[in-house]
C-alpha positions as CSV (number, residue, x, y, z in Angstrom):
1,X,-12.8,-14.0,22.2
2,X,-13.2,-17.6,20.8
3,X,-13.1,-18.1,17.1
4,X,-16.7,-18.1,16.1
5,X,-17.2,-14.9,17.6
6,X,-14.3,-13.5,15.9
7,X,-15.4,-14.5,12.7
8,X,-18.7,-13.0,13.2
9,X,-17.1,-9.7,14.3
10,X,-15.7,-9.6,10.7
11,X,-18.6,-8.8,9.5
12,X,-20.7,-5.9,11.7
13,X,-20.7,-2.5,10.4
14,X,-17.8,-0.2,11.1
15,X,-17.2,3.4,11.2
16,X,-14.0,4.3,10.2
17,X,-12.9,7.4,11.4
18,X,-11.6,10.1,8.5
19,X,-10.4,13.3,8.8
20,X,-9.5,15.7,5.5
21,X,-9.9,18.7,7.2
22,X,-7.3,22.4,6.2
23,X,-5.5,21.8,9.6
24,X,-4.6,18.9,8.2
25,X,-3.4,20.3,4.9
26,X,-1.6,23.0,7.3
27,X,0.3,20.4,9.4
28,X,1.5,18.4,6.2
29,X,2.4,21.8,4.4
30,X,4.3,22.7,7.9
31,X,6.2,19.7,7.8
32,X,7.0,19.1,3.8
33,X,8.7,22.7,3.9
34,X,10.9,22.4,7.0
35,X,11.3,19.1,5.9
36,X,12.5,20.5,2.4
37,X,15.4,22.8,4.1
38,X,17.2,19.8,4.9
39,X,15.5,17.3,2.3
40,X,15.3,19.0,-1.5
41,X,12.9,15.5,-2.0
42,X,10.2,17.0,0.2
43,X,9.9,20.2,-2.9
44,X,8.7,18.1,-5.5
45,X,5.3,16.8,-3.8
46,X,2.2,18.0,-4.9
47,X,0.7,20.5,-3.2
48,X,-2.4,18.9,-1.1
49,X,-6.2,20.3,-0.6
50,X,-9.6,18.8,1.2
51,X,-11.8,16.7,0.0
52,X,-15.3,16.1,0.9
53,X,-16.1,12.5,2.6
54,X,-17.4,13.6,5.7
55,X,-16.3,12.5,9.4
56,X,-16.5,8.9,8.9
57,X,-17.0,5.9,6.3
58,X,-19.2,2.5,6.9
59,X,-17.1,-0.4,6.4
60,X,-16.6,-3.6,8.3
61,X,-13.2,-5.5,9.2
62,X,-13.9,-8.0,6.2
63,X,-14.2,-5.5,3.7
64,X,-10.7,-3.9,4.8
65,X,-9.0,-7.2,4.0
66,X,-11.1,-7.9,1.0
67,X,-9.5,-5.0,-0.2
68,X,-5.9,-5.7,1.5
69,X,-6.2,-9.3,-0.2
70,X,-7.4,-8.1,-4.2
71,X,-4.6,-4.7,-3.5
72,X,-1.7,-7.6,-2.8
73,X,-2.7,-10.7,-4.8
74,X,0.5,-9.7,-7.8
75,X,3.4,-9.8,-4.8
76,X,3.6,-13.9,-4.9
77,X,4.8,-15.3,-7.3
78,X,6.4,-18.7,-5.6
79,X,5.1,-22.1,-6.2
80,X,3.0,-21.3,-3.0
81,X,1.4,-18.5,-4.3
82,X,-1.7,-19.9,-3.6
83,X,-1.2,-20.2,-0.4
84,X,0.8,-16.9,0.2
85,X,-2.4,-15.0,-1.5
86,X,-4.6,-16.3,1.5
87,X,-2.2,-14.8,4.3
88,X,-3.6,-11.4,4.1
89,X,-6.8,-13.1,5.5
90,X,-5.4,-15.4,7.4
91,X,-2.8,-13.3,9.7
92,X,-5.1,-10.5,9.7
93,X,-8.5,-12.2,10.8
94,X,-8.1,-11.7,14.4
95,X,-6.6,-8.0,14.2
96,X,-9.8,-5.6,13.4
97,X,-12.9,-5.4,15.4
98,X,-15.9,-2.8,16.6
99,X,-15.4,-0.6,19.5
100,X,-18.8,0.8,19.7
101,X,-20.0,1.3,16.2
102,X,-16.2,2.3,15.3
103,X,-13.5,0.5,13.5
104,X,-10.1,-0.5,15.8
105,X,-7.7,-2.8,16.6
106,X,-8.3,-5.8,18.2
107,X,-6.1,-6.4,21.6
108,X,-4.1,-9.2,20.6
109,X,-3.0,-6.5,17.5
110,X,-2.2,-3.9,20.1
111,X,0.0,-6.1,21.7
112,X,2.7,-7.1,18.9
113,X,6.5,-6.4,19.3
114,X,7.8,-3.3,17.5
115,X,8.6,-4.8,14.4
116,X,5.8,-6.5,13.8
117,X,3.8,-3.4,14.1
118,X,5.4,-2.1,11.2
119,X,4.7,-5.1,9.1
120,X,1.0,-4.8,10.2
121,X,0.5,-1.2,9.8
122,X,1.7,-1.5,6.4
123,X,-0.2,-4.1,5.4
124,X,-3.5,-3.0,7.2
125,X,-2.6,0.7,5.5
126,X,-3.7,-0.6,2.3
127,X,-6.9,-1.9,3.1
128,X,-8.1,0.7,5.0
129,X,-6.8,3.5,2.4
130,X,-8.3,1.5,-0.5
131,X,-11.5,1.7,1.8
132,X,-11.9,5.6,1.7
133,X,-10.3,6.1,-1.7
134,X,-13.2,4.6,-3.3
135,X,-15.3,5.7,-0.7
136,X,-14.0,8.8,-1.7
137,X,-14.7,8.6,-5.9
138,X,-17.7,6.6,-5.4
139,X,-19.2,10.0,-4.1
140,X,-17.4,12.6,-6.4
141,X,-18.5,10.1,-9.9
142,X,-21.2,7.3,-8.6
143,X,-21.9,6.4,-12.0
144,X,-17.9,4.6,-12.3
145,X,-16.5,1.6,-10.5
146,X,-12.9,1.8,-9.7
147,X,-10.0,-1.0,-9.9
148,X,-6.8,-0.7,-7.7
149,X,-3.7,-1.8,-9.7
150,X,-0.1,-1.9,-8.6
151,X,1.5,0.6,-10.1
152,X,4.8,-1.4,-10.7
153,X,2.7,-3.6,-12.5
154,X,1.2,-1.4,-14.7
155,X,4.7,1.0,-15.1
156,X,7.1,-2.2,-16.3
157,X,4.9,-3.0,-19.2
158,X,6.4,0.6,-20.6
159,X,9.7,1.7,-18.6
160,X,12.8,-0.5,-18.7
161,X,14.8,1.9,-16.4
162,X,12.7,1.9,-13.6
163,X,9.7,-0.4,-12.6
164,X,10.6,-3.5,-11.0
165,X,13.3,-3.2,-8.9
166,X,13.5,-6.1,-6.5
167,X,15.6,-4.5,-3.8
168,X,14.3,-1.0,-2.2
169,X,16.2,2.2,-3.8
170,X,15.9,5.7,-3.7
171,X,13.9,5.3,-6.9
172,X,11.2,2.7,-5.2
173,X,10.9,4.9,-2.6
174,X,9.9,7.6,-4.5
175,X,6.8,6.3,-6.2
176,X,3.2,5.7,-5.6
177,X,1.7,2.3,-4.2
178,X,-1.5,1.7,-7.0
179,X,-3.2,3.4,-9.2
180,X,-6.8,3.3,-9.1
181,X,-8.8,2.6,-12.7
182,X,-12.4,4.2,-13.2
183,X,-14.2,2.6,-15.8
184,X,-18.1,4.2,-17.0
185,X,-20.4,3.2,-19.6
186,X,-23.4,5.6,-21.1
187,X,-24.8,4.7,-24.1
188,X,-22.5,4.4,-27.4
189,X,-19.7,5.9,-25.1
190,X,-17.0,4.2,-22.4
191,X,-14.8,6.6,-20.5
192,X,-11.8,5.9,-18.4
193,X,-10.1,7.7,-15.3
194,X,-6.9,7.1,-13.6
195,X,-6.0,8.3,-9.9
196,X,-2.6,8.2,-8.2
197,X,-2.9,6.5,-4.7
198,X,-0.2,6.4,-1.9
199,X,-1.1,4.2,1.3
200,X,0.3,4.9,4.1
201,X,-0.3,3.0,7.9
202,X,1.4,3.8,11.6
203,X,0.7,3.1,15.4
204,X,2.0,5.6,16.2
205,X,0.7,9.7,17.1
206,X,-1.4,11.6,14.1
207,X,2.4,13.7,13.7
208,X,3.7,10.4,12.3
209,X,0.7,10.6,10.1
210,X,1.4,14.1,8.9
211,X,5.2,13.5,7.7
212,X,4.1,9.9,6.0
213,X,1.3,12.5,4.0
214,X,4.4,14.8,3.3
215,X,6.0,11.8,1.8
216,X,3.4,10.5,-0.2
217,X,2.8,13.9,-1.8
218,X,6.0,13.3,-3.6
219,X,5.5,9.5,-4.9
220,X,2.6,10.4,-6.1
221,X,4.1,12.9,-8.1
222,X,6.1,10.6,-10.5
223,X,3.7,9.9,-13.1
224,X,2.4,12.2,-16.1
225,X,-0.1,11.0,-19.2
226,X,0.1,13.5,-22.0
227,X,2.2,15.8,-20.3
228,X,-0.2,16.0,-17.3
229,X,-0.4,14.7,-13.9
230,X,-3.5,12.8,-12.6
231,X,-5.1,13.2,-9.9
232,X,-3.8,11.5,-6.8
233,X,-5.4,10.5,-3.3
234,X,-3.0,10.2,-0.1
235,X,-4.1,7.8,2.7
236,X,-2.3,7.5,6.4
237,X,-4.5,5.8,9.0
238,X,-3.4,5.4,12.4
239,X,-4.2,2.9,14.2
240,X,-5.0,2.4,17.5
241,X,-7.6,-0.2,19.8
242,X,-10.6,2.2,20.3
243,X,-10.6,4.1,16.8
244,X,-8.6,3.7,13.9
245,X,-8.0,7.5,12.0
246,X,-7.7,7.6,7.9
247,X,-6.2,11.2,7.1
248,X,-6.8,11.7,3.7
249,X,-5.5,14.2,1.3
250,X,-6.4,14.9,-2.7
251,X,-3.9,16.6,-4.8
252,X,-5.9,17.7,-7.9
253,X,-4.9,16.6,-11.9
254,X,-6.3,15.6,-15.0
255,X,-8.3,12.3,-14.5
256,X,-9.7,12.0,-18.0
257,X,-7.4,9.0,-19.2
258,X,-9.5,7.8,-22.3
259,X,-12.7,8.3,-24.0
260,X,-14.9,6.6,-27.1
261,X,-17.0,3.8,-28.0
262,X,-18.3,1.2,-26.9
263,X,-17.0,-0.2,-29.9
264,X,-13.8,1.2,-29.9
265,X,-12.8,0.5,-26.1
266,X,-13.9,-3.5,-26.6
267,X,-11.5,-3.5,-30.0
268,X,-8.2,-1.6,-27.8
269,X,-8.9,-4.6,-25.0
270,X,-9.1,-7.4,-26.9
271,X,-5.6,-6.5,-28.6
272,X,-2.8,-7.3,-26.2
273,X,-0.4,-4.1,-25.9
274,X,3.1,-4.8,-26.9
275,X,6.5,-3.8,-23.9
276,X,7.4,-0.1,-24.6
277,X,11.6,0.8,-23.9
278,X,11.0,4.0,-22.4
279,X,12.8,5.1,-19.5
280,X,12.4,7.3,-16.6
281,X,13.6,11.1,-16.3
282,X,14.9,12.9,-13.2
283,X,11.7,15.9,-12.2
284,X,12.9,19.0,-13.3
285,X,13.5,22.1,-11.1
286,X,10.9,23.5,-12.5
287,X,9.1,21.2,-11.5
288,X,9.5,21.7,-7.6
289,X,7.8,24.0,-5.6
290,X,9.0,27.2,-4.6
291,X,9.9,27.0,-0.4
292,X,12.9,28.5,-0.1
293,X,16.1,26.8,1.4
294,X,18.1,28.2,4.2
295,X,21.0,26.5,5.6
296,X,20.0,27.0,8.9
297,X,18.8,24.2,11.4
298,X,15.3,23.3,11.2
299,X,13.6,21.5,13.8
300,X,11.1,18.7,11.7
301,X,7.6,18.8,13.6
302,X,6.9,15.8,15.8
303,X,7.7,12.5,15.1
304,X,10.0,12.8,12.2
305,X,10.5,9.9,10.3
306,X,12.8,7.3,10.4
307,X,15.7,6.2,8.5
308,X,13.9,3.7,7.1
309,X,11.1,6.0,5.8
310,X,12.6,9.3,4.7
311,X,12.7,9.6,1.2
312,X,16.3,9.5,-0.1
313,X,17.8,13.4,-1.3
314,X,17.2,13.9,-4.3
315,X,14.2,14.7,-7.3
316,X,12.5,11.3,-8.5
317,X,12.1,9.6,-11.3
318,X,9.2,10.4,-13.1
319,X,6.9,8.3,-15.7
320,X,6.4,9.9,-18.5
321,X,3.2,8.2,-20.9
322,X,3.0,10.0,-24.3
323,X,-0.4,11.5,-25.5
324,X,0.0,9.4,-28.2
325,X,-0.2,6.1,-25.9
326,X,-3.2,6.8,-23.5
327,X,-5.2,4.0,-25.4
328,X,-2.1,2.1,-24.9
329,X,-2.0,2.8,-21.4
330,X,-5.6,2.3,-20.7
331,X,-5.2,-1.3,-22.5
332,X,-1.9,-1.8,-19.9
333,X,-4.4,-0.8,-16.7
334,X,-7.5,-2.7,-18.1
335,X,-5.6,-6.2,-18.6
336,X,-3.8,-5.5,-15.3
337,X,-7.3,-5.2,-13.6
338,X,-8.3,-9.0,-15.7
339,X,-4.8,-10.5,-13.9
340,X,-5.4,-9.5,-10.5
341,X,-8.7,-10.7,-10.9
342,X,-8.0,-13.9,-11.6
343,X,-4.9,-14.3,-9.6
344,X,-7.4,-13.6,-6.6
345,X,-9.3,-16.7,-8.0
346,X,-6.6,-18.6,-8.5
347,X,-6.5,-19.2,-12.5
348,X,-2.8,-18.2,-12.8
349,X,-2.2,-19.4,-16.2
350,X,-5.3,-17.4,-17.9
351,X,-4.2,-14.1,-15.5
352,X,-0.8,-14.8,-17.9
353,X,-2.6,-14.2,-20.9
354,X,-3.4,-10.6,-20.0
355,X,0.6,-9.5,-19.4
356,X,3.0,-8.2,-21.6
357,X,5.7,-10.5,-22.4
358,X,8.3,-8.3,-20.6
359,X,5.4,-9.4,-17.4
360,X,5.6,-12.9,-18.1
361,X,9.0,-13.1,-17.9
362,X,9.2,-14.0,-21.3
363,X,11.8,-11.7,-22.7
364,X,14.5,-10.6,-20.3
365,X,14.7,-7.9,-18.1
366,X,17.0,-5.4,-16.9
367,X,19.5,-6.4,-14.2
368,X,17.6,-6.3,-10.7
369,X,14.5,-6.2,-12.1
370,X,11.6,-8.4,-10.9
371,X,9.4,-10.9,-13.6
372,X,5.7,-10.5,-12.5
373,X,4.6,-14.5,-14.1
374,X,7.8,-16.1,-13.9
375,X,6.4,-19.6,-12.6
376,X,7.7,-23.2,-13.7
377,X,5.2,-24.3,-16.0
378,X,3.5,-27.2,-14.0
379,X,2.5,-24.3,-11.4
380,X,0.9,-21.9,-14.2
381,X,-2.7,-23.5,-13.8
382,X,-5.8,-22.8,-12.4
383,X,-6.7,-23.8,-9.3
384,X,-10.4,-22.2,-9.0
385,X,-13.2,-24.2,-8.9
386,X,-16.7,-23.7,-8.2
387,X,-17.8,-22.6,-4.8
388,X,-21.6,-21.8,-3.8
389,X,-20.9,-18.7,-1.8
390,X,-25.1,-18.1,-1.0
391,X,-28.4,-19.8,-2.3
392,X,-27.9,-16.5,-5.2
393,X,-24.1,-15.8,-5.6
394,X,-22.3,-18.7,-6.6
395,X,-18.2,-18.4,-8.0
396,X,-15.2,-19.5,-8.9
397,X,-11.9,-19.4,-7.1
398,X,-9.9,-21.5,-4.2
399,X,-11.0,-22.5,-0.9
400,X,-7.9,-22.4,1.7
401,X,-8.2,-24.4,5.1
402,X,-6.2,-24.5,8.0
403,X,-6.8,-26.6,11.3
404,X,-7.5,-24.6,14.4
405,X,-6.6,-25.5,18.0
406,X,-10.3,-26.3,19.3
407,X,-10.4,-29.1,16.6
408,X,-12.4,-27.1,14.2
409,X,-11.3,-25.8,10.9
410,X,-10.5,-21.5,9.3
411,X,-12.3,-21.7,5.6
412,X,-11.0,-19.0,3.3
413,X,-12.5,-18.5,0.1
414,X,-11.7,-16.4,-2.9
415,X,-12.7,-16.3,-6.0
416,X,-14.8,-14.1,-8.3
417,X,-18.3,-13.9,-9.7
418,X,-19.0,-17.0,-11.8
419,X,-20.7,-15.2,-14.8
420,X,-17.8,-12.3,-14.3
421,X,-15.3,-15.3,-14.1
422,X,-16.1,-16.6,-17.1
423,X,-16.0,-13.4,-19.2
424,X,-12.6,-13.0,-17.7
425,X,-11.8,-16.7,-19.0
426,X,-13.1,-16.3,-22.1
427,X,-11.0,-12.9,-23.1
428,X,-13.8,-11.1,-23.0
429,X,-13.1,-7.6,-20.9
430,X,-15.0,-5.2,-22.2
431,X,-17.8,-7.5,-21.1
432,X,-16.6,-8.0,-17.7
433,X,-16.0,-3.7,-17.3
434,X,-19.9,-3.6,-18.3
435,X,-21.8,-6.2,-15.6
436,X,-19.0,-6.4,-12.6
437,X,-21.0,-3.0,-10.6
438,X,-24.5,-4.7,-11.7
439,X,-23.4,-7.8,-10.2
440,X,-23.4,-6.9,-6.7
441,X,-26.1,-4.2,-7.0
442,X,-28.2,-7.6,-8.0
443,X,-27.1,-9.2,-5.2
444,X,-27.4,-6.4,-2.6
445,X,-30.7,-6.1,-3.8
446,X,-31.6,-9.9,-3.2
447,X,-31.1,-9.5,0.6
448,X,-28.9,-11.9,0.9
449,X,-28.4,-14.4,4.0
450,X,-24.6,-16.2,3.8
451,X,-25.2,-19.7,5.2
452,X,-22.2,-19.3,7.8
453,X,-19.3,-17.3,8.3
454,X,-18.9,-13.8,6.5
455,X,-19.1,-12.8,3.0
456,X,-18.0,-9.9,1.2
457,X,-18.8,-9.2,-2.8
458,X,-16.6,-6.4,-4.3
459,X,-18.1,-4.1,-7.5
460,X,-15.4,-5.8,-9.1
461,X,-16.8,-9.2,-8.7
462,X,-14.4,-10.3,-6.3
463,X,-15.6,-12.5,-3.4
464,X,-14.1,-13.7,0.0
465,X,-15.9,-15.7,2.2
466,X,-14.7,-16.6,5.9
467,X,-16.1,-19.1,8.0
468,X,-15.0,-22.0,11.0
469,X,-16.2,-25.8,10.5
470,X,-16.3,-28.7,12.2
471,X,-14.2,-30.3,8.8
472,X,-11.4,-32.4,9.6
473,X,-9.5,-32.8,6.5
């Protein structure tokens, strides 16, 4: 396939394949509990149930690493951030494509070395489960947008003793990926949700599938608001070159994170939320579920996991926000949502303004802990600048080029909305949570016709736009 054709393919429709069926909660029940007679980790996941998404969602290969690229824009933070934010796009561009009407791999993906499998189911893992999980809450509340956050992100503004680890630990291992924001307006009133996602990818047989969902039953067990644990969404997609497979799982909780005014939710956004010095707490036995343990063998079902991805022995550590602190929390979550918004863009010094000073790096941290913003200063600036994306949707963000071997040139844009940019800019969040869905209802609306290459426009304002030129420079 030459290159133009590949870009185009990033665009046409996609069915991704989903299954949340109760043989599927039965084969990740089967293995967490013979898992748990040799593992006491597997006893304190959350016990899984269906939910209702039907047999398949429409997507397209663009809109996976749209996802993919907002989900991971917080892991850089070099001097080539910049340039680090586009790889998502970049390495991934050639590896998703339509088998009749069906999302898969492409066969250059299928053909990668063992290793680099793992890096690219990972990566892909996150894009595709972001895909269905607000596929998934689009349908169950269609009146909210949601906003993926990294959890660590949002967790180190609060916990010294636990979020930010740099180096992988039995604690890391142990908790959940994002957490997924639901903002809603209705009259005099805003309300706030907060699900628990775990993203899990393989190449390998739906049985890998089934103990990475076992797994991912107990990191998304580690956080509690109030005393209560929200809901959570579990993702595994295999995939493979005719038909990629989301398995998807929905442990129920309490998703009611925050409600009030209009009024009241634009005042506890505006304020920036000060570092809180709490610290994690081992779960509980009463916490874990009742399977009982027998010290005799126990064959796992097929396609145990590896050393690498078995969760270390042992209950986790679990965040515990006070009652007292869900505006607090929802104030953490919303500014996270502003940063990796404009991080996507490019503006890394006005994403600064919306961390803690624990996130900036400002104050220090715990030994082995990681500082999200800790850039030399001459780095800290924006780099977005205006881009029209189509005659009717113009933004802000960074355009990324990189020669190709038929002489032509890869375009990469990303940026965000220019009226949504600008709110962000201008500190003004509550704003920005109010027009970002309205924003690409407007433009969905306008038929729109990109000029070249593929666009995508997120309902958080987020846009990426790929496309091949004949540029030179």
């Amino acid at each position: 396939m030459d290159i133009e054709s590949l870009v185009r393919s990033l665009s046409q429709p996609s069915r991704l394949v989903v299954d949340s069926s109760p043989r599927l909660v039965d084969a990740v029940e089967k293995y967490a509990k013979e898992a748990a007679a040799k593992n006491d980790a597997y006893r304190y996941g959350k016990a899984p149930s269906t939910v209702r998404i039907g047999q398949a969602v429409e997507t397209s290969p663009a809109h996976v690493l749209h996802e993919l690229g907002v989900a991971t824009t917080l892991l850089a933070t070099s001097p080539l951030a910049q340039v680090a934010r586009h790889w998502a796009h970049v390495r991934y561009c050639a590896t998703l494509t339509r088998h009749r009407g069906a999302l898969g791999l492409t066969q250059s993906a299928q053909s990668l070395v063992y290793h680099h499998k793992v890096t690219q189911s990972e990566q892909l893992g996150i894009g595709l489960a972001l895909v269905v999980a607000k596929k998934v809450l689009q349908r169950q509340y269609p009146q909210w947008t949601f906003f993926a956050v990294d959890a660590e992100v949002a967790l180190k503004a609060g916990f010294i003793d636990g979020a930010g680890a740099v180096a992988p630990s039995s604690r890391v291992q142990k908790r959940p990926d994002y957490l997924l924001v639901g903002h809603h307006s209705s009259g005099r009133r805003s309300r706030m949700k907060i699900v628990v996602l775990e993203c899990k990818g393989t190449h390998q047989s739906p049985g890998f599938a089934y103990g990475q969902l076992a797994r991912a039953a107990v990191q998304v067990r580690s956080l509690t608001v109030g005393g209560r644990r929200p809901p959570a969404l579990m993702v595994a997609s295999c995939l493979a070159g005719r038909q990629i497979t989301s398995y998807v799982l929905d442990p129920p909780g309490d998703d009611e994170l925050w409600d009030g005014t209009v009024d009241d939710f634009a005042g506890m956004v505006q304020s920036s939320p000060e570092d809180h010095h709490w610290r994690t707490r081992p779960a509980t036995v009463d916490e874990a579920r009742t399977w009982p343990v027998t010290d005799q063998d126990v064959e796992l079902p097929e396609a145990a996991a590896t050393a690498a991805d078995e969760l270390p022995p042992g209950a986790p550590e679990v965040f515990d926000i006070p009652e007292e602190q869900r505006g607090w929390f929802t104030g953490i979550l919303t500014r996270a949502v502003a940063a990796t918004a404009l991080l996507f863009a490019g503006d890394s010094g006005t994403a600064r303004t919306y961390a803690t000073p624990r996130q900036r790096g400002e104050s220090e941290p715990p030994d082995g802990q990681l500082r999200l913003f800790e850039l030399d200063q001459s780095w800290a600036r924006t780099t977005a600048t205006s881009h029209d994306v189509t005659d009717d949707l113009r933004a802000q963000g960074t355009l990324y080029r990189t020669p190709l071997p038929n002489g032509r040139t890869l375009e990469v844009f990303r940026g965000v909305e220019i009226g949504l940019y600008g709110q962000l800019a201008d500190g003004e969040l509550a704003a920005y949570f109010r027009a970002a869905p309205s924003v690409r209802r407007r433009w969905l609306r306008s038929r729109p016709r990109p000029r070249d290459g593929v666009v995508s426009l997120g309902r958080d304002g987020t846009v990426l736009t790929v496309r091949v030129t004949d540029r030179r420079d």
